[in-house]
C-alpha positions, 0 to 999 in steps of 0.5 A: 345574532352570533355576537350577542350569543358569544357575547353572553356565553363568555359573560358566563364563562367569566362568571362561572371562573369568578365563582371558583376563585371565590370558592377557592380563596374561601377555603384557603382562607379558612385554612389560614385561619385553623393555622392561626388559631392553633398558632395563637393557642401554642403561642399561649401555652409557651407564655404559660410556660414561660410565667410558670418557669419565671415565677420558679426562677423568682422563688428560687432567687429569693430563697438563695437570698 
């Protein structure tokens, strides 16, 4: 009767580790998708900067042409 009482209270021990690892990957993994997303949205400014300043060098070039 002691072993299958070991048995399942390391069965739960087990568990009880798996479900901390999950809840620790789950907000790590919604921090890395905050830091995506806020890459991603200054990512889209830059290229919005970048269009706006190309088209400035294109009317500029052909104005001096």
């Amino acid at each position: 009767m002691f072993w299958p009482m070991i048995a399942i209270a390391l069965g739960f021990c087990g568990l009880a580790v798996l479900g901390v690892l999950a809840v620790r990957v789950f907000v790590e993994v919604r921090r890395l998708g905050a830091q995506v997303a806020d890459t991603a949205g200054k990512i889209n400014r830059a290229a919005e900067d970048l269009e706006r300043a190309a088209a400035d060098v294109a009317r500029a070039g052909r104005d001096t042409v």
